[in-house]
C-alpha positions as CSV (number, residue, x, y, z in Angstrom):
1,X,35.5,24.6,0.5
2,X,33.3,21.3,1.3
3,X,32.8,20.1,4.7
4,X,31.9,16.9,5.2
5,X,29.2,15.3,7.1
6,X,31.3,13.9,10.1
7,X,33.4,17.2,9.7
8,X,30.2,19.4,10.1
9,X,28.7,17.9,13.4
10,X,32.5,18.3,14.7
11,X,32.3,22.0,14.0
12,X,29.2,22.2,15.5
13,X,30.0,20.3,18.4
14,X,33.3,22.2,18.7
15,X,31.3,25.7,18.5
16,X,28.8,24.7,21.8
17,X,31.6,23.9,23.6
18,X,33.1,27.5,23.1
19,X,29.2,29.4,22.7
20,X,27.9,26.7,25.2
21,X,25.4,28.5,27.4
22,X,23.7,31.2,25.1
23,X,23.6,28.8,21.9
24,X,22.4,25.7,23.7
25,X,20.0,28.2,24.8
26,X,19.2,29.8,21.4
27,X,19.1,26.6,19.6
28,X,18.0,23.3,21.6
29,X,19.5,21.2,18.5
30,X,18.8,18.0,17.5
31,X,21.5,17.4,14.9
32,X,19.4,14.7,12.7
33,X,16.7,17.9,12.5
34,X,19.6,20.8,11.3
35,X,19.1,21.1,7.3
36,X,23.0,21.4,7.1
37,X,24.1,18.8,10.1
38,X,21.2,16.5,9.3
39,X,20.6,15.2,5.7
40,X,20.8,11.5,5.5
41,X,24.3,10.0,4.3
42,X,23.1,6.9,2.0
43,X,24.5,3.3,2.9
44,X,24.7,0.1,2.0
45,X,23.2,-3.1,3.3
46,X,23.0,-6.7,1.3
47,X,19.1,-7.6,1.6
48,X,18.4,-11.1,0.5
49,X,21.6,-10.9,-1.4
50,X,21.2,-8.3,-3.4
51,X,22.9,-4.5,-2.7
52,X,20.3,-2.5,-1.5
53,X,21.2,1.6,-0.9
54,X,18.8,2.6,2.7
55,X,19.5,6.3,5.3
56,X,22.2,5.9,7.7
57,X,19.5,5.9,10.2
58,X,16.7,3.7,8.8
59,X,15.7,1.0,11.3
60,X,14.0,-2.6,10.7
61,X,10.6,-0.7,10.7
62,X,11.4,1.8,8.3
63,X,12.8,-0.8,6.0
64,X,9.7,-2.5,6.4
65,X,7.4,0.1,5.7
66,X,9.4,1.1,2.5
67,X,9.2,-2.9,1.4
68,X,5.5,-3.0,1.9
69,X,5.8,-5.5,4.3
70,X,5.0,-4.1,7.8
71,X,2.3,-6.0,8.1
72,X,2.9,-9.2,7.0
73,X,3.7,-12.5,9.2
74,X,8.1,-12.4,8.7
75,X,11.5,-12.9,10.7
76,X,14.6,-10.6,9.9
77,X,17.9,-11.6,10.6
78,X,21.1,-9.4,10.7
79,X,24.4,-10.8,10.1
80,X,23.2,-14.2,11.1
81,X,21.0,-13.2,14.6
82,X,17.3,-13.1,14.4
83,X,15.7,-9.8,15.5
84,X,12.9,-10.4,17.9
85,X,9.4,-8.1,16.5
86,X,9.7,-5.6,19.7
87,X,13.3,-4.4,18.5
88,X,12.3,-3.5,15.0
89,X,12.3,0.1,15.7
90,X,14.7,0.3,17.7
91,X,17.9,-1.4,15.5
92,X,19.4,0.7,13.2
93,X,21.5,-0.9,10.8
94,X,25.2,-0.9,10.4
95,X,27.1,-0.1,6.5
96,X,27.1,-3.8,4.6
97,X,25.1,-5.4,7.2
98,X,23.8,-8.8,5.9
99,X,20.0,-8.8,5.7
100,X,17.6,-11.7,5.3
101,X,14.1,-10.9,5.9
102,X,11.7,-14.3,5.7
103,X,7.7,-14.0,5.0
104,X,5.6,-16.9,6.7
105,X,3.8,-18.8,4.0
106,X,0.5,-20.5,5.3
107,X,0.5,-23.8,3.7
108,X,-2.5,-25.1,1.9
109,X,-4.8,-28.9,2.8
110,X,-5.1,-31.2,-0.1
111,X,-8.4,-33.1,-0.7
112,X,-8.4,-36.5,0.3
C-alpha cells in the first residue's frame, strides 16, 4: 500500500499523540529531517513566465542561489508584490505562484 506525503505526517502525528511522552522523548523529530516524512514534494511556480518545477520548501534565497544570482543587484515580485531583500529567506513559495525576478542593469555614458 502507498501512503502519501500528507497521509504520512498524519500517521505520524496521530502516533505522538497516542506514544506522546516516550516517543517525543526517543525521537525529538523534525519532520522536514525524517527520510520517510521528509523528502521534498516538487511544485510548480511560473518564473518570468515560463513553468519552472522548485521543493515545496524552497524560499527566494534558495531560488536565488540555484539561478546563480544571489549576488547580483535584482527585485523579486510574487503574484504582483515586491519582496523587500531582508524577507528572501524567509518566504517560501506557494504552488503556481507568479514569479518575476528583475536584475538592475547599470547603464553606460556616451562620448560627447
Amino acid at each position: 500500500m502507498f501512503y502519501s506525503h500528507n497521509d504520512l505526517k498524519l500517521l505520524f502525528l496521530l502516533f505522538e499523540q497516542i506514544y506522546s511522552t516516550q516517543f517525543s522523548l526517543l525521537c525529538r523529530y523534525d519532520i522536514k529531517n525524517m527520510p520517510f516524512l521528509g523528502k521534498s514534494q516538487l511544485m510548480n511556480i511560473i518564473l518570468n513566465g515560463q513553468n519552472k518545477k522548485i521543493d515545496d520548501n524552497t524560499n527566494i534565497e534558495k531560488l536565488l542561489i540555484s539561478l546563480s544570482l544571489d549576488n547580483k543587484r535584482l527585485a523579486v515580485e510574487v503574484n504582483q508584490e515586491i519582496v523587500p531583500r531582508a524577507d528572501f529567506d524567509k518566504f517560501t513559495f506557494n504552488e503556481l505562484d507568479k514569479v518575476e525576478i528583475v536584475q538592475a542593469i547599470g547603464g553606460g555614458s556616451y562620448p560627447l
